[in-house]
DSSP file (Angstrom, degrees, kcal/mol; ACC not computed):
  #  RESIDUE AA STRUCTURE BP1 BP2  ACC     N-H-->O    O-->H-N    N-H-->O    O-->H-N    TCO  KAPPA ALPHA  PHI   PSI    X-CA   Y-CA   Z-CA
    1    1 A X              0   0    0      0, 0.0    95,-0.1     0, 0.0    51,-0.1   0.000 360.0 360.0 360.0 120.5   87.9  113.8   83.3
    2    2 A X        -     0   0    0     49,-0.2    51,-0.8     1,-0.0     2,-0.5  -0.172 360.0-157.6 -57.8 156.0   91.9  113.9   82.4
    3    3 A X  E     -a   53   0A   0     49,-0.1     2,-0.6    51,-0.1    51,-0.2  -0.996   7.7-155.3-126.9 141.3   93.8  112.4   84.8
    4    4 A X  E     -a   54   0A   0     49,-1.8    51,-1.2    -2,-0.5     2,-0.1  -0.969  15.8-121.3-126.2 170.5   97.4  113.7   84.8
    5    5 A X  E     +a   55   0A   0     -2,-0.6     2,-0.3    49,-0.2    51,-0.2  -0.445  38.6 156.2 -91.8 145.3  100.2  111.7   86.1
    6    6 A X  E     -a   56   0A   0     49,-1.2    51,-3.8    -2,-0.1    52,-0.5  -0.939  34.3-118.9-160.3-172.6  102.6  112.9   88.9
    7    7 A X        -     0   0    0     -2,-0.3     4,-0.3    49,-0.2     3,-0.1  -0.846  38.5-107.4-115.5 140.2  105.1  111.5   91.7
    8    8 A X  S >  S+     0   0    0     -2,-0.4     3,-1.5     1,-0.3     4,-0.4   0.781 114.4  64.6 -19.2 -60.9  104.5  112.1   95.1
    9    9 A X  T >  S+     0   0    0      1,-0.2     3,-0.5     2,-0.1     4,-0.3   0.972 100.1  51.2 -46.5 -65.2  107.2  114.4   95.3
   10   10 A X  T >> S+     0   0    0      1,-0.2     4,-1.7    -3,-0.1     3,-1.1   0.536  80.0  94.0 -54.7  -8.1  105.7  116.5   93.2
   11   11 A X  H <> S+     0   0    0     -3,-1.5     4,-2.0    -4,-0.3    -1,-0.2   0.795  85.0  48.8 -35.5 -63.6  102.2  116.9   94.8
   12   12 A X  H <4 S+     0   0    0     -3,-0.5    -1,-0.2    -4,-0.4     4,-0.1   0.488 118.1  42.3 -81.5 -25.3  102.7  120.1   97.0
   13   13 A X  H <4 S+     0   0    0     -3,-1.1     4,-0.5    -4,-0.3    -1,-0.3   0.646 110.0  53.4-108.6 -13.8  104.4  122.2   93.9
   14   14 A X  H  X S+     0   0    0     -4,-1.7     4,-1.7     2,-0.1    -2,-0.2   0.827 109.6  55.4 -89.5 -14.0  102.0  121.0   91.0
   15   15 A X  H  X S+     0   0    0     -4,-2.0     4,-2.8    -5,-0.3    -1,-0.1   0.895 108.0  40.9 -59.7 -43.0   99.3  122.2   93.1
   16   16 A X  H  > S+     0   0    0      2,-0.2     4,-1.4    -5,-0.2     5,-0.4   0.777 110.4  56.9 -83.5 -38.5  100.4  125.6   93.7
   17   17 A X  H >> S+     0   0    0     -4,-0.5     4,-2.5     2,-0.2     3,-1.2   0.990 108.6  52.0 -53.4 -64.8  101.5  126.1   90.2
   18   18 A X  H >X S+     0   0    0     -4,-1.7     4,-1.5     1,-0.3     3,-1.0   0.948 116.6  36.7 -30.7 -86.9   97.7  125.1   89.4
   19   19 A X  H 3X S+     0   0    0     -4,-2.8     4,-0.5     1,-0.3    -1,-0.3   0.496 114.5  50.7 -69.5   8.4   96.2  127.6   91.7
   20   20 A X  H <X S+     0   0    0     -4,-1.4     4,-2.0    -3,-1.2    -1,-0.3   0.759 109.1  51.1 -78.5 -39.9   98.4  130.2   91.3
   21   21 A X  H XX S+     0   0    0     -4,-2.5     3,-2.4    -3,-1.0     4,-2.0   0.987 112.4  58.5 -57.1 -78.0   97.9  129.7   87.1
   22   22 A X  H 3X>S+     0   0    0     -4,-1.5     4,-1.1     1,-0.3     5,-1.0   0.749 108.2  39.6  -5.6 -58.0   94.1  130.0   88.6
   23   23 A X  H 3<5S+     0   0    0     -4,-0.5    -1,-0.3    -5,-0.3     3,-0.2   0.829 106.1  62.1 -79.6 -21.2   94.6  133.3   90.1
   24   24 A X  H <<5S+     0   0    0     -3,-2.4    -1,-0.3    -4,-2.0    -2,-0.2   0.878  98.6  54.8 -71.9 -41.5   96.4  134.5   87.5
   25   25 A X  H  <5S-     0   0    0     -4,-2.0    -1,-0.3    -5,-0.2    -2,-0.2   0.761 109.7-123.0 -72.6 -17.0   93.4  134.1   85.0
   26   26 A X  T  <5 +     0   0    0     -4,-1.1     2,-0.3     1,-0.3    -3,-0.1   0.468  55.5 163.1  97.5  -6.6   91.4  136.2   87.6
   27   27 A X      < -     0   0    0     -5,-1.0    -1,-0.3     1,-0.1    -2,-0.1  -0.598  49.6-164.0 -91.2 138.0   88.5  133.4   88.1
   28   28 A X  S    S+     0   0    0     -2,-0.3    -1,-0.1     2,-0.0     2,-0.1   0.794  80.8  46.7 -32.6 -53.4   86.1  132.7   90.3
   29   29 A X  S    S-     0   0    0      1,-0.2    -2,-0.1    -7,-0.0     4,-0.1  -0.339  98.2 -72.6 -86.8 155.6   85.7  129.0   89.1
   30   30 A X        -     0   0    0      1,-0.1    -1,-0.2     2,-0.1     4,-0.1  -0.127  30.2-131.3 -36.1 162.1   87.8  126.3   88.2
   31   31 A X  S    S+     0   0    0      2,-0.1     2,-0.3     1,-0.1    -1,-0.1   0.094  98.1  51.9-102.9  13.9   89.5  126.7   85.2
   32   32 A X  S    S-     0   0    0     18,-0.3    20,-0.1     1,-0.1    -2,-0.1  -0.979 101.6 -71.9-156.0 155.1   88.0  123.1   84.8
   33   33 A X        -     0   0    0     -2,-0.3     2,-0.3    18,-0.2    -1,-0.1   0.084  41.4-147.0 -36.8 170.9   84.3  121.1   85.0
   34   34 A X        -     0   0    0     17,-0.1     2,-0.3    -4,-0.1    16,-0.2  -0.762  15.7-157.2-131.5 141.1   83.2  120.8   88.3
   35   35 A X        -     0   0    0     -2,-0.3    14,-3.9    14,-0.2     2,-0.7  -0.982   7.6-134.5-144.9 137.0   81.1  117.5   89.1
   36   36 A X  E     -B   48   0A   0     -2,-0.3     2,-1.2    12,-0.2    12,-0.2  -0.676  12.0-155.7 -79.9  99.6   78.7  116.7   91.7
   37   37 A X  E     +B   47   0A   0     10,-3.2    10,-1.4    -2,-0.7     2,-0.4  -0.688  11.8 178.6-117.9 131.1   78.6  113.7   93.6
   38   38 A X  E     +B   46   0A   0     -2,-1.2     2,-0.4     8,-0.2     8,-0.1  -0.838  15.5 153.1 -87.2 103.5   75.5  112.0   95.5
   39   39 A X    >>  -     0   0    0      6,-0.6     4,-2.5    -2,-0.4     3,-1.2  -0.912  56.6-112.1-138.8 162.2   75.5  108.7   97.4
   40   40 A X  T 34 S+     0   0    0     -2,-0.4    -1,-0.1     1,-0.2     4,-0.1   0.825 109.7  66.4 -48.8 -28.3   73.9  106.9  100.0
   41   41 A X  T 34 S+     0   0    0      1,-0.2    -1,-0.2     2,-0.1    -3,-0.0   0.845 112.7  33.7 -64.2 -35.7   77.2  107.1  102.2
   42   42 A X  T <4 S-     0   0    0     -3,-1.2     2,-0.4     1,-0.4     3,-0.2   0.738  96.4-154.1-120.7 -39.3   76.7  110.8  102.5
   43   43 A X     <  -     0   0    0     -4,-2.5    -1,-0.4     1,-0.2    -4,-0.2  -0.867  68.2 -15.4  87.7-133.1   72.9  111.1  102.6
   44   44 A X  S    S+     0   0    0     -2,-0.4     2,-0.4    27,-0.1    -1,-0.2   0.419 113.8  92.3 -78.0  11.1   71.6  114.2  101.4
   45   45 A X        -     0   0    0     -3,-0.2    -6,-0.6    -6,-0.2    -3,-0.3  -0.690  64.4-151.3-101.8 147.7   74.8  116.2  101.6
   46   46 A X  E     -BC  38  69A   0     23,-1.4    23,-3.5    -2,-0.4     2,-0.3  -0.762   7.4-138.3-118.4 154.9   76.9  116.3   98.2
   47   47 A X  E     -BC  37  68A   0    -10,-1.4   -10,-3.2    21,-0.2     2,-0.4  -0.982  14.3-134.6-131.0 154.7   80.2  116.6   97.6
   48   48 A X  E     -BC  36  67A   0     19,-1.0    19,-3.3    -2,-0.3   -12,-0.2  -0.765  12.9-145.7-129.4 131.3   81.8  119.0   94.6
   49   49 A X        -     0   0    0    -14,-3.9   -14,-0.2    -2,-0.4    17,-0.1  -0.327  10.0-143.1 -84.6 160.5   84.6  117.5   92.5
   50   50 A X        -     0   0    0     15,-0.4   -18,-0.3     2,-0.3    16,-0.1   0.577  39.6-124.0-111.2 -28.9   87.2  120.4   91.4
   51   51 A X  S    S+     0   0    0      1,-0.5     2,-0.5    14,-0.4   -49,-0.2   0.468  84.1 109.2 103.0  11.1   87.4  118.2   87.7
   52   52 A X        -     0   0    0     13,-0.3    13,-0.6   -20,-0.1    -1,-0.5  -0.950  52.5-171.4-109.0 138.1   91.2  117.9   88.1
   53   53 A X  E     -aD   3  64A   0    -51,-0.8   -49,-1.8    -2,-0.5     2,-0.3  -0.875  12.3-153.0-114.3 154.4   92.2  113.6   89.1
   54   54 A X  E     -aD   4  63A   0      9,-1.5     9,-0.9    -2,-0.4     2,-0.6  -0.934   4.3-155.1-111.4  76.5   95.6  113.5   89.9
   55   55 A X  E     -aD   5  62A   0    -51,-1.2   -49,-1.2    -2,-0.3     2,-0.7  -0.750  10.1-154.5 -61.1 109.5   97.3  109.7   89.2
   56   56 A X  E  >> -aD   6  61A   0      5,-1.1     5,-0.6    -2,-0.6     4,-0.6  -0.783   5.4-164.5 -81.6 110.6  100.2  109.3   91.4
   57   57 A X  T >45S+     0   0    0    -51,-3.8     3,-0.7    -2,-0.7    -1,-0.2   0.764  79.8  54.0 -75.9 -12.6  102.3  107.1   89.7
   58   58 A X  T 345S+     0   0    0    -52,-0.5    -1,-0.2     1,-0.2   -51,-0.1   0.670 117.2  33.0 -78.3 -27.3  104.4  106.1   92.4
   59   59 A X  T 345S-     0   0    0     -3,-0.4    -1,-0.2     2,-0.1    -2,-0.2   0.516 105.0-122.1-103.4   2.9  101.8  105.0   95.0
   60   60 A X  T <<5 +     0   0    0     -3,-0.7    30,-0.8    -4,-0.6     2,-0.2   0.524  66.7 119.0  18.7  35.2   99.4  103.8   92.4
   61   61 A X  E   < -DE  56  89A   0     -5,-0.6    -5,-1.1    28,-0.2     2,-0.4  -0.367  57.8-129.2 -92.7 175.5   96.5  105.9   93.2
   62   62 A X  E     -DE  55  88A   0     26,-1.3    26,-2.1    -7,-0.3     2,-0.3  -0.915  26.3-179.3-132.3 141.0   93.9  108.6   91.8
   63   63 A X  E     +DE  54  87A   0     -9,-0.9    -9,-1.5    -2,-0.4     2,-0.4  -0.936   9.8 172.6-112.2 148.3   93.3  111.8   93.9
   64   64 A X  E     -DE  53  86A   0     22,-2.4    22,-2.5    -2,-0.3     2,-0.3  -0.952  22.8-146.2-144.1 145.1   90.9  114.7   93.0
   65   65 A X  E     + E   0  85A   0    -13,-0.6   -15,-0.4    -2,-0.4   -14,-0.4  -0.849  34.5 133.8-105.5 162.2   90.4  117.3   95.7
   66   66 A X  E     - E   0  84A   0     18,-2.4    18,-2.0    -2,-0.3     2,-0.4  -0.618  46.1 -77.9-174.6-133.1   87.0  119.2   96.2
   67   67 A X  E     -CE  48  83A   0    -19,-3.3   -19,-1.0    16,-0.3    16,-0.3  -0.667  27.7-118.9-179.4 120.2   84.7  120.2   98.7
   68   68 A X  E     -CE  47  82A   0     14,-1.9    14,-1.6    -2,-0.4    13,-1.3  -0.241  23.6-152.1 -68.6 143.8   82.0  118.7  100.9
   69   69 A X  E     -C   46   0A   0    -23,-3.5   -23,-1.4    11,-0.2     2,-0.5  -0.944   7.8-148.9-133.5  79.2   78.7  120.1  100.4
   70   70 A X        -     0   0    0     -2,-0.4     9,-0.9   -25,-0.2     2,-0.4  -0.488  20.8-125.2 -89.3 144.4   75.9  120.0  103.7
   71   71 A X  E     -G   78   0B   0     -2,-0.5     2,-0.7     7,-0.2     7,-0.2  -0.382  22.3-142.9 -70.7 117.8   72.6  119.8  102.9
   72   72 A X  E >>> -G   77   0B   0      5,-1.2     4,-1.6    -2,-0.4     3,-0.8  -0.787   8.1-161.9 -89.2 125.8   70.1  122.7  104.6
   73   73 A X  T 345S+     0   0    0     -2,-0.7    -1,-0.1     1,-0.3    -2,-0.0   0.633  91.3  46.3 -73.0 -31.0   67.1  121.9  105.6
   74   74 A X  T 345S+     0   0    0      3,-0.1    -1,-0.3     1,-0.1    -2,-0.0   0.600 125.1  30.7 -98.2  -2.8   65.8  125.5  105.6
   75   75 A X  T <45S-     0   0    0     -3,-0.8    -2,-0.2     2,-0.2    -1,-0.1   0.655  92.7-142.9-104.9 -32.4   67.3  126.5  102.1
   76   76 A X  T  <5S+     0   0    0     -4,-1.6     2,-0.4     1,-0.2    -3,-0.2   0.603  70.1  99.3   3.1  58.4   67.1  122.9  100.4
   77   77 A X  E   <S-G   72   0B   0     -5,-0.6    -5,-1.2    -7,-0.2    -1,-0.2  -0.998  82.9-113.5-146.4 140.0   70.2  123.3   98.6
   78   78 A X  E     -G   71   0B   0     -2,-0.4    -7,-0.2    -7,-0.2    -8,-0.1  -0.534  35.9-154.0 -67.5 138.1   73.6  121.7   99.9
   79   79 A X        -     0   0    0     -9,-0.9     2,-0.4    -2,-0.2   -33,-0.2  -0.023  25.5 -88.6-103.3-146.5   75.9  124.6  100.8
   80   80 A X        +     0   0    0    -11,-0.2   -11,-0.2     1,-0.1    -1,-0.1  -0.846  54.3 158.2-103.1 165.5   79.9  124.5  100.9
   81   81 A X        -     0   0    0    -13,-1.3     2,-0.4    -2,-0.4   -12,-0.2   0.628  51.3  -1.2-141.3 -51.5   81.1  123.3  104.0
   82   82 A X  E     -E   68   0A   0    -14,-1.6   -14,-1.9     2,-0.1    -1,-0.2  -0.966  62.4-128.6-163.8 128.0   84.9  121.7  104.3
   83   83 A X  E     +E   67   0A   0     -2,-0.4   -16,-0.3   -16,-0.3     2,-0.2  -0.561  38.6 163.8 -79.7 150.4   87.2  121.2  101.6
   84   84 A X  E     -E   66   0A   0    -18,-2.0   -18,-2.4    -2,-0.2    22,-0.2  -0.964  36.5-106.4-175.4 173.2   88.8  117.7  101.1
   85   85 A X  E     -EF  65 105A   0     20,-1.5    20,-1.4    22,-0.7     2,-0.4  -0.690  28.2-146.8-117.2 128.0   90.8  114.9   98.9
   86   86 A X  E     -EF  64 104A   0    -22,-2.5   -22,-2.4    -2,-0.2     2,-0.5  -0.857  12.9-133.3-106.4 141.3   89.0  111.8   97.4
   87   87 A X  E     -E   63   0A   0     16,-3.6    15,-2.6    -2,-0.4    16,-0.4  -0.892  23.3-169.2 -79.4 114.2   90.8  108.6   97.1
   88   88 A X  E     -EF  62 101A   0    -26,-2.1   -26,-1.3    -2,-0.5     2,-0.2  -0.849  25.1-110.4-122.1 125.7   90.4  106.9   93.6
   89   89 A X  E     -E   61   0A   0     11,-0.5     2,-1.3    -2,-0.4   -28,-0.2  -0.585  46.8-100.5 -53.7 143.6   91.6  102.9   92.6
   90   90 A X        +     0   0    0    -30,-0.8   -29,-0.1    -2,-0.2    -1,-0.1  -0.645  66.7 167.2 -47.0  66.5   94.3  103.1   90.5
   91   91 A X        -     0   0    0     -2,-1.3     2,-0.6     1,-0.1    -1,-0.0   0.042  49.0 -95.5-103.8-142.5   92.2  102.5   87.1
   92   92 A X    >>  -     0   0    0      1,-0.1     3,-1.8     0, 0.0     4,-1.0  -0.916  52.0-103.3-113.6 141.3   93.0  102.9   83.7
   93   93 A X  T 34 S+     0   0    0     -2,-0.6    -1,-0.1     1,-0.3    -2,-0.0   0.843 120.1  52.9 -64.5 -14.9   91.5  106.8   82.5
   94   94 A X  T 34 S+     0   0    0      1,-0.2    -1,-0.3    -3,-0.0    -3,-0.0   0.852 108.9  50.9 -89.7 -17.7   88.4  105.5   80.7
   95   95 A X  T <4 S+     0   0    0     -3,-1.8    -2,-0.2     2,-0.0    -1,-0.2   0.822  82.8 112.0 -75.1 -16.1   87.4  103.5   83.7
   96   96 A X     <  +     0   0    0     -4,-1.0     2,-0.4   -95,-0.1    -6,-0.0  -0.327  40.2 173.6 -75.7 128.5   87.7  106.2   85.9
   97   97 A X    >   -     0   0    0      3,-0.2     3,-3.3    -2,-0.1    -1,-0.1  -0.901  25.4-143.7-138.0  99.5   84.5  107.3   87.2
   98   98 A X  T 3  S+     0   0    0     -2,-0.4     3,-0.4     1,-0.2    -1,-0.1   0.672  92.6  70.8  16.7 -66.1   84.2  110.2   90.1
   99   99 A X  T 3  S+     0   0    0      1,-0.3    -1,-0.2   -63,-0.1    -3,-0.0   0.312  88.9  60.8 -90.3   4.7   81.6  108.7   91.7
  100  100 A X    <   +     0   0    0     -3,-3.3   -11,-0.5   -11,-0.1    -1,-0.3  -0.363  61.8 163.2-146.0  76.9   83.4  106.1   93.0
  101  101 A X  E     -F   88   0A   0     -3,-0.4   -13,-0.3   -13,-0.1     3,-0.1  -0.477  37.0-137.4 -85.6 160.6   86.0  107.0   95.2
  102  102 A X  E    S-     0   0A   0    -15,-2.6     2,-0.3     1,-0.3   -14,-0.2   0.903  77.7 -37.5-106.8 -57.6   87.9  104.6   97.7
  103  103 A X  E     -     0   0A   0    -16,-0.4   -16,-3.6     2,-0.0    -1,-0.3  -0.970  53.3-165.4-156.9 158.3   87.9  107.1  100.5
  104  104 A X  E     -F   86   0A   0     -2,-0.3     2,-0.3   -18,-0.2   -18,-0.2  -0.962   4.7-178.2-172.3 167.5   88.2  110.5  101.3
  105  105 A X  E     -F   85   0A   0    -20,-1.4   -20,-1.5    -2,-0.3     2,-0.7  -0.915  46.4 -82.9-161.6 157.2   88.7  112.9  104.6
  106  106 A X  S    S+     0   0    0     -2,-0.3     2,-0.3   -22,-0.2   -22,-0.1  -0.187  92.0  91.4 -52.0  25.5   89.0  116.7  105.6
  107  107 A X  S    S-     0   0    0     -2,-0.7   -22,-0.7   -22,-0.2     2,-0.3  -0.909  83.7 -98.1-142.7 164.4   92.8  117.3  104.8
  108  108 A X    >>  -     0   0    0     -2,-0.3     4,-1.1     1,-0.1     3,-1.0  -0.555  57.6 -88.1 -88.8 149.7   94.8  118.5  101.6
  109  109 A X  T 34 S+     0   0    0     -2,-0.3     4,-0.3     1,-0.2    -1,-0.1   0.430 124.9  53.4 -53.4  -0.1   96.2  115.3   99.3
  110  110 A X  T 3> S+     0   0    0     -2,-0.7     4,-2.0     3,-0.1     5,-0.3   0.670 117.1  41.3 -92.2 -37.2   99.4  114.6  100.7
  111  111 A X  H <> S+     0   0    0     -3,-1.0     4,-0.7     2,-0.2    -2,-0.2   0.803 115.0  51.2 -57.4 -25.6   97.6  114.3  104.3
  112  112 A X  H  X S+     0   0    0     -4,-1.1     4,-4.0     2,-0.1     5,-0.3   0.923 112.0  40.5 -80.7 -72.5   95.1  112.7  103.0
  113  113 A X  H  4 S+     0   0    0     -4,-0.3     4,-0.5     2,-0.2    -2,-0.2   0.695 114.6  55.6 -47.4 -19.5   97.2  109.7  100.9
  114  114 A X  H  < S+     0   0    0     -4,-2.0     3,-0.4     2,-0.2     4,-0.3   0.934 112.3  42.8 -92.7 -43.5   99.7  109.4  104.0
  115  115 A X  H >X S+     0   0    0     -4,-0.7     3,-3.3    -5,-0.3     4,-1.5   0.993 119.9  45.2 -46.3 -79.7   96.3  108.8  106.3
  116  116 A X  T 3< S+     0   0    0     -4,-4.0     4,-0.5     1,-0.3    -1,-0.2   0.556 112.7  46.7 -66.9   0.2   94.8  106.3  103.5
  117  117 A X  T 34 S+     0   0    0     -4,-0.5    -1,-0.3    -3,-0.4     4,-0.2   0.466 110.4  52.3 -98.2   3.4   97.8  104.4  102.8
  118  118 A X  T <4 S+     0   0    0     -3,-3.3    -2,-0.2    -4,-0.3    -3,-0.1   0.489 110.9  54.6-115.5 -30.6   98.4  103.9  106.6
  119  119 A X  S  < S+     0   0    0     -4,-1.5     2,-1.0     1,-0.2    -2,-0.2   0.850 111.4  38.2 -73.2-106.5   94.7  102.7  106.6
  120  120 A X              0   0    0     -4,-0.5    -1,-0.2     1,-0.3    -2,-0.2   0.280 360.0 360.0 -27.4 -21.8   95.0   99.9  104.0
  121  121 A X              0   0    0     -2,-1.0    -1,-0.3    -4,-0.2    -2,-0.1   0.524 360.0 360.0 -99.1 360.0   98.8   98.5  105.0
């Protein structure tokens, strides 16, 4: 997965540029992979990666946003459920692995980083 570099500041406008670039192309889907992640923390419920990481160089951190996935018991297939922002260490882009995000919560990635850096200090 690329990671691309921004500043804090910039979050809120490279985001909308992105989905607007999105809408423009007329797709349903990302305009990049999608990955699934499964862990014990979550149980059977998955959560769906959007395949864009975000480094913010200014905070040292990794974001990706995506959307939590609960698992139906009468379907057996996780459905979408709540969008939300995964926390990523600050690694180097060949370390970076998805599947192993720091944290992550119900809110869009500046709400989300102001929450987890308020946690950790």
């Amino acid at each position: 997965m690329h990671i691309f570099e921004i500043k804090r500041e910039e979050i809120s406008d490279t985001l909308e540029r992105l989905y607007e670039e999105e809408q423009e192309n007329c797709s349903s889907y990302s305009m990049y992979d999608v990955t699934e992640i499964k862990n014990d923390d979550i149980g059977e419920d998955c959560i769906i990666a959007d395949g864009i990481a975000f480094r913010v160089t200014d905070l040292e951190l990794i974001f990706v946003e995506g959307t939590y996935c609960s698992f139906d018991e009468e379907t057996g297939e996780c459905e979408p459920d709540w969008s939300l922002t995964l926390i990523y260490d600050n690694v180097p882009d060949d370390e970076f692995d998805v599947q192993k995000y720091v944290y992550f919560e119900q809110d869009p990635p500046e709400t989300a980083i102001h929450n987890f850096l308020n946690i950790i200090q």
